[in-house]
C-alpha positions in Angstrom: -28.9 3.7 -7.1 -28.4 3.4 -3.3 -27.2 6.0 -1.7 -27.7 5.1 2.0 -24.8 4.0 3.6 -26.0 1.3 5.4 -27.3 -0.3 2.4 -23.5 0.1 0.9 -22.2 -1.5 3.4 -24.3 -4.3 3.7 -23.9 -5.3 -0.1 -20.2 -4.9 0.3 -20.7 -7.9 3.1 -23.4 -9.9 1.7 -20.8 -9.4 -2.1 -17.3 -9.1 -1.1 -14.7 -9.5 -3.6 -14.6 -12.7 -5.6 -18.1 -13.7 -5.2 -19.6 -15.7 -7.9 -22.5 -13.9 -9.7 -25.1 -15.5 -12.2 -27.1 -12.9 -14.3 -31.1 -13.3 -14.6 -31.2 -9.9 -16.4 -28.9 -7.0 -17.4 -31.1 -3.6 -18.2 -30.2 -2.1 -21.4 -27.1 -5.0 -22.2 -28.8 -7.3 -24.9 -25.6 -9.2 -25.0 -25.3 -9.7 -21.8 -27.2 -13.1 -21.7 -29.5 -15.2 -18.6 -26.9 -17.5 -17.1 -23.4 -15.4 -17.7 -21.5 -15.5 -15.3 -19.0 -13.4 -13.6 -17.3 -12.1 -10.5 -17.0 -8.9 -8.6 -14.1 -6.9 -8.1 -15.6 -4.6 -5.2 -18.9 -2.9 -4.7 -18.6 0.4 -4.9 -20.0 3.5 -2.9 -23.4 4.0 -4.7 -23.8 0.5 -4.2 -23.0 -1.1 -7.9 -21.3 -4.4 -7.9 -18.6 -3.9 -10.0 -18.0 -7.1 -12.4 -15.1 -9.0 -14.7 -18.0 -11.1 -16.2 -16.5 -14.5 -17.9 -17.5 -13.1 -21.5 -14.4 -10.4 -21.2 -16.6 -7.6 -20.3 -16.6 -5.3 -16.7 -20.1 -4.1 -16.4 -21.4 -3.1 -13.2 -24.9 -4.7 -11.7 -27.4 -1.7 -10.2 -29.0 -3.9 -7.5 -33.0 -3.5 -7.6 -32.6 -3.0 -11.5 -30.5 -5.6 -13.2 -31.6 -9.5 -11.6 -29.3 -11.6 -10.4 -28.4 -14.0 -7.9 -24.7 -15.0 -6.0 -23.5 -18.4 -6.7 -21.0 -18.8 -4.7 -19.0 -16.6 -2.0 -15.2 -16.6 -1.8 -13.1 -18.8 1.0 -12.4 -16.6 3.7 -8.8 -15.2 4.0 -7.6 -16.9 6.7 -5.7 -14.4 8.9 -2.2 -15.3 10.4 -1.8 -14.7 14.2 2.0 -15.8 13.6 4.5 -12.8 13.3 7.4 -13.4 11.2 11.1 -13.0 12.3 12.7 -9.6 11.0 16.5 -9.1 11.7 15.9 -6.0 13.6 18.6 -6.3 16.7 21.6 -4.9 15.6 20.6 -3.0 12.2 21.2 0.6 11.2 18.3 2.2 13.9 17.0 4.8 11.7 13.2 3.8 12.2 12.7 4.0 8.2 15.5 1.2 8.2 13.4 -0.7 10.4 9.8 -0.4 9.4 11.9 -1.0 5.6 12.9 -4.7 7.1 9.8 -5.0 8.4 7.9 -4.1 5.7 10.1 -6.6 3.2 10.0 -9.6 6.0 5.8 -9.1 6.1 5.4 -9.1 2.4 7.9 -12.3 2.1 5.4 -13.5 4.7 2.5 -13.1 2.3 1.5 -10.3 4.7 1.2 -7.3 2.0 -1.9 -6.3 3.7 -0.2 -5.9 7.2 2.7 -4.4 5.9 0.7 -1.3 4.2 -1.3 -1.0 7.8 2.1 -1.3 9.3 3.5 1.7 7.3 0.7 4.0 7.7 0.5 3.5 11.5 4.2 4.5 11.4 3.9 7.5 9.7 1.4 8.5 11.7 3.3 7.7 14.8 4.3 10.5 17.0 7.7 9.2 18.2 10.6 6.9 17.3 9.6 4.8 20.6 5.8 4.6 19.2 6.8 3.8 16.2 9.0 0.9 17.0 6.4 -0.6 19.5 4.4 -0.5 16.2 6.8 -2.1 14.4 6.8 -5.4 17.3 3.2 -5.8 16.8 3.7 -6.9 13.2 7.0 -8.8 13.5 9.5 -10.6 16.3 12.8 -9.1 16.4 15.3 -11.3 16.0 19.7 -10.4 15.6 20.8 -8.8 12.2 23.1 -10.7 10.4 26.0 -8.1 10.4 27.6 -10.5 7.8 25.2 -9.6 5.0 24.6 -5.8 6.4 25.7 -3.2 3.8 27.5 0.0 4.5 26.3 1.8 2.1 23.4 4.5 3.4 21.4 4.9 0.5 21.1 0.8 0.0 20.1 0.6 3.4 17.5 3.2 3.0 16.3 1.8 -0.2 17.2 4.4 -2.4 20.2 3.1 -4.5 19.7 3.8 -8.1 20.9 1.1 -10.6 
């Protein structure tokens, strides 16, 4: 097992997520044949590779005792420099409203990623003016469209129950 950090984190880089594995050998696994295949799901913080391996199983790999040797890495996310329009101007101004819009126009975005960062930075933002400035790093303000605004409080805040 690794316990140095800096080993950790360089077999989280050199195996990131999604990289193609090929097993040599599997200590103590006799079904675990030469040749299987599989993929990692994260390498965790004593340094295992975590697997799905293609034969249904999730058996981690210890490196320096199980051989093995990466077969292909995954295609790197490509990051969007583009922020998306979020009808802001105009919209109730409670600043859980807003980061709320936000949030929903990231994720519609494929942004999921940036829209959890988003909300953590808000919360822990020290002031509504903070928090809003936050908010215009993810996303353009653009005019709400009063049209399809709802009165209703707890709809707005997300909390209507069905």
């Amino acid at each position: 097992m690794l316990n140095e950090p800096n080993k950790v984190e360089r077999l989280k880089n050199m195996y990131p997520k999604g990289t193609r594995i090929r097993l040599a050998a599997m200590s103590g696994e006799l079904d675990m044949l030469p040749g299987l295949m599989g993929t990692v799901d994260f390498v965790d913080d004593i340094g295992q590779l975590q697997m799905t391996w293609d034969n249904g199983r999730t058996l981690a790999l210890v490196p320096g005792e199980d051989s093995f040797s990466a077969v292909s890495q995954p295609e790197p996310i490509q990051t969007r420099t583009e922020k998306p329009d979020a009808p802001l101007i105009g919209a109730n101004g409670n600043i859980f409203n807003l980061a709320g819009i936000a949030s929903r126009t990231l994720k519609a975005a494929g942004m999921r990623e940036q829209a959890n960062q988003m909300y953590q930075r808000i919360t822990d933002s020290v002031s509504y003016e903070e928090a809003l400035n936050i908010i215009g790093e993810y996303v353009n303000f653009t005019e709400a469209d009063q049209s399809k605004q709802s009165n209703d409080v707890d709809e707005q805040f997300g909390m209507k129950m069905e």
